[in-house]
N, C-alpha and C positions, 0 to 999 in steps of 0.2 A: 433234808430239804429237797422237795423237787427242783432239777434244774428247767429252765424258759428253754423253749423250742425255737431254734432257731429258724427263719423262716425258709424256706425249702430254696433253692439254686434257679428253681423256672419260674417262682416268686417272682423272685428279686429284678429277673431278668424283665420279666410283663412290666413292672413297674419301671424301671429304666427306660424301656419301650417306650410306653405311654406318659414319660415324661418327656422325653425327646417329641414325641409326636406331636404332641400341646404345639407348641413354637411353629414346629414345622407346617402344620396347618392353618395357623394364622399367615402364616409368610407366604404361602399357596395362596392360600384367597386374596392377601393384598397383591400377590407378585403383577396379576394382568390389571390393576389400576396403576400400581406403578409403573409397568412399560410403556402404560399409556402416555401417563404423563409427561414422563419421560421423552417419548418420539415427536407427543404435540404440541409439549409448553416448554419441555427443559433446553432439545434441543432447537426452537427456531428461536427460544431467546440468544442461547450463546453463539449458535449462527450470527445474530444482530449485532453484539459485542461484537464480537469478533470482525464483522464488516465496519464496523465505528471506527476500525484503528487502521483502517485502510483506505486506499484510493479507489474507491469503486467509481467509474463507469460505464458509459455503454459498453466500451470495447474492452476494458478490463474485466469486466463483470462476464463478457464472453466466452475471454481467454482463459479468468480464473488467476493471472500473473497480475494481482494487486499491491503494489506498490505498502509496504508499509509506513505509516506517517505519524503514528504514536495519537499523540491526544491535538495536532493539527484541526481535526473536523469538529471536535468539540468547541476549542477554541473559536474556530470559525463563526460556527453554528450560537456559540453564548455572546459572543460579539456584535454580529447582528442586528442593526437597528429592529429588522422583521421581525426577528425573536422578539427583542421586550415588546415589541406592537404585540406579539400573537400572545403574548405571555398574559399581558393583560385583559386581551378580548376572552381568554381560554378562562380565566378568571371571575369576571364578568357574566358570560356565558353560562359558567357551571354553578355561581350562587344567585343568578337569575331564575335559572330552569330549576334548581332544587328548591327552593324558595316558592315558585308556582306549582310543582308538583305536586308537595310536601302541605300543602296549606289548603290546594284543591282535592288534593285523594284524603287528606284528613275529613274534611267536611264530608266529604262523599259518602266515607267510609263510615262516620259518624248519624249522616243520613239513611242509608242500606241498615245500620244496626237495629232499626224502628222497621214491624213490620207491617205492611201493606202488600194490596192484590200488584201480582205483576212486580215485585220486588227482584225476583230471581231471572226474568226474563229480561227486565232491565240492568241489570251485573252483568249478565250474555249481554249486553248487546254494548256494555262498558269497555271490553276485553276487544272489542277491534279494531280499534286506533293501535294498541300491543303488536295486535297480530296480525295486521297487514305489513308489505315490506316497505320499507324506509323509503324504496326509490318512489314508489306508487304513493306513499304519503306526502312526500318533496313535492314531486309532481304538480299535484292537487294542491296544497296548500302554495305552491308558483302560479298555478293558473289563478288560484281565488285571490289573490294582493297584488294581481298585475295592475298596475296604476290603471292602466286605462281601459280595458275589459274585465277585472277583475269584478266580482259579486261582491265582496270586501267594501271596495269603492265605492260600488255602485248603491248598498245601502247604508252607505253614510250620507251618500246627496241624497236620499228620499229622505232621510231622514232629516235632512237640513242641518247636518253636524258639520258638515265642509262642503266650500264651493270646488275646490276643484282636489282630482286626485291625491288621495296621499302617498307620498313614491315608498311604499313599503321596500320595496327591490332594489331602490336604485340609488337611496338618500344612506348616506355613510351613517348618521345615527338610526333611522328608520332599517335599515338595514339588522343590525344585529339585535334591536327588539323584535326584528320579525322572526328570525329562527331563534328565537331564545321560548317565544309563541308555539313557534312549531314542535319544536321538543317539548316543551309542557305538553300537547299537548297529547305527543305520543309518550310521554312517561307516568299521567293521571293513574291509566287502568294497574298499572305494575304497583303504585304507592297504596292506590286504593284496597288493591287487594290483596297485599302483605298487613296493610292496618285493619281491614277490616278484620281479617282473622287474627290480629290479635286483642282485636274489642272482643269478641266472642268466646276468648281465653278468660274472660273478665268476670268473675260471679255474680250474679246478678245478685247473690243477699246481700251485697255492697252498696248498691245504685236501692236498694229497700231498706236497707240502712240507715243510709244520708235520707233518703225521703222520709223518715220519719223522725232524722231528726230536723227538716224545715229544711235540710240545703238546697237551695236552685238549680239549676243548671250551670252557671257557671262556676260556684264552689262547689260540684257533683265535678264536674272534669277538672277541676284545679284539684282536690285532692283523691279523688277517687282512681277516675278515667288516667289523666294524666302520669303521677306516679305509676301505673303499672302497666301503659301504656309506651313507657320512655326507653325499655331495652328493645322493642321492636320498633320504635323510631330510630335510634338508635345504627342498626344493622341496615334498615330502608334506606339512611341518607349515607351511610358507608357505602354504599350499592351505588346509590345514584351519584357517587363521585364520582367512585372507578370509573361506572358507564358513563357519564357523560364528558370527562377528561377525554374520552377517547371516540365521542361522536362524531363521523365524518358523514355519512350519508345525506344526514339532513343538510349541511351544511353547503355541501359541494352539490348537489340538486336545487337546494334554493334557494341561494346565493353565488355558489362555485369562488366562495372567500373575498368576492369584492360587496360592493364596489371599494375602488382602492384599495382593498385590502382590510375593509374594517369589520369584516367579520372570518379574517386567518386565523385560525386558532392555532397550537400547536401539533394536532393529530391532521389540520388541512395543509400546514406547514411540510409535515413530515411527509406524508403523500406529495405534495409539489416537488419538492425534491429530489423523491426517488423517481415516483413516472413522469413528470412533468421533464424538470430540468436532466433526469437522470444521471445525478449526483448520490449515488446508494450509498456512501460512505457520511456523506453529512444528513443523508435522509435520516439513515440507521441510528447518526446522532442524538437527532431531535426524538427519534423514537426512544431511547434509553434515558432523556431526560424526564420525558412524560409516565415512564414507566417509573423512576423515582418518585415523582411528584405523587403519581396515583399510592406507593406505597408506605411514602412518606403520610398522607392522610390515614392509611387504614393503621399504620404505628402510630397516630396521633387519636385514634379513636379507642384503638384496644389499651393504651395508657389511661385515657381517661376510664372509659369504662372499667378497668381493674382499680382505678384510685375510685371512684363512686360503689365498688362493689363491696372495697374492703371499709368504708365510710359507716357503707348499711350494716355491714355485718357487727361494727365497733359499736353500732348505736344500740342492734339488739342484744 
């Protein structure tokens, strides 16, 4: 019998090479996202920790020699009557604006699917509410619901809807429907154009399908549209939590969290306290709670979404 040749010594060695190398080259191309992340998420969070369990202020926060006080500022800070006040506006706030978003960039997105002249120069021209800055948006929608020179105001008296001003600005419930307005209605273009591309994921032999078997428009989007439409809703309203748990720009430009206080949320909460009162230990607090909250939602989304995933999968 012939004996098998065994494979040669510089063989062996290329292949060991090139087995080692595999790895090694994955780990190269992630190393500079992980440094990244590293230097701009990992460590200013545990920076934040880390000042939560201490006595930061003005002068402390100078020195660097902060007092340690263990879980003092949380306590503090969960104590609070401000807290449950901001707890609930932030609450409010966020299923207000996701709710108008969600409901205006669906139509939107639902509209733009049908084509017409000037479609595409109207989508451009959807994306600039997105993409202007927050402050310049505040701004502008401050000057237009000023009770008393506001354009807001001023065409509801032509229109004979109200005789006098409505205090968008400065009436404690008028107050936080009015930036709940303004976030809609810089968050439309972002919904709309995450749904729109995912109608356009959508086969259209499906939408010629249902039409010939008689279905309408509304049972066309109840079982068509909708079903295949709900994991990119889905990820859209995960988004607009996080983002909007943590909206302050709007809020502090056109409002600055009163009157009274009735539009403090917890991300205008946690800013007061750090630059306002310059309290960076209870600021940092309030900050590590909203950071919870935000991620407490995105583990309440990907739970569901993994029990509806393994649902579909049982059915087929």
């Amino acid at each position: 019998m012939r004996s098998r040749r065994r494979p040669a010594p510089d063989t062996d060695r290329r292949t060991a090479r090139a087995r080692l190398r595999e790895p090694l080259t994955r780990w190269m191309f992630l190393a500079p996202a992980g440094v990244y992340l590293a230097l701009f998420f990992g460590y200013p969070v545990v920076e934040n920790v880390v000042m939560s369990f201490r006595q930061y202020t003005a002068t402390t926060f100078y020195t660097g020699a902060a007092p340690y006080v263990g879980l003092r500022n949380y306590a503090d800070v969960l104590a609070s009557d401000l807290f449950t006040k901001a707890l609930v506006t932030t609450v409010l706030f966020t299923a207000g604006s996701l709710a108008g978003q969600f409901a205006l960039g669906l139509a939107l997105a639902l509209f733009f699917r049908r084509r017409f002249p000037l479609s595409g120069v109207l989508r451009s021209l959807l994306l600039l509410p997105w993409l202007m800055p927050l402050a310049v948006s505040g701004a502008t929608w401050r000057s237009m619901l000023d009770t008393d020179t506001g354009v807001v105001n001023d065409a509801l008296r032509h229109l004979h809807l109200v005789s006098s001003g409505v205090p968008w600005l400065t009436g404690t419930s008028q107050a936080l429907v009015s930036v709940v307005l303004v976030n809609v209605w810089v968050g439309v273009p972002f919904n709309t154009a995450i749904l729109y591309g995912g109608l356009l994921d959508i086969p259209p032999q499906l939408y010629e399908a249902a039409r010939i078997d008689g279905a309408g428009p509304v049972t066309t989007f109840r079982h068509v549209t909708w079903p295949l439409l709900r994991p990119v809703a889905g990820v859209v309203l995960v988004l607009g939590v996080m983002y909007t748990l943590r909206v302050l720009d709007v809020v502090l430009v056109v409002t600055g969290g009163g009157p009274a206080d009735a539009t403090e949320t917890l991300a205008t909460r946690s800013y007061e306290l750090s630059f306002r009162q310059f309290e960076f230990g209870r600021g940092a607090a309030t900050g590590n709670v909203l950071i919870v909250v935000s991620l407490a939602c995105a583990l309440l989304h990907l739970r569901v979404d993994r029990r509806a995933r393994l649902g579909r999968e049982a059915v087929r």
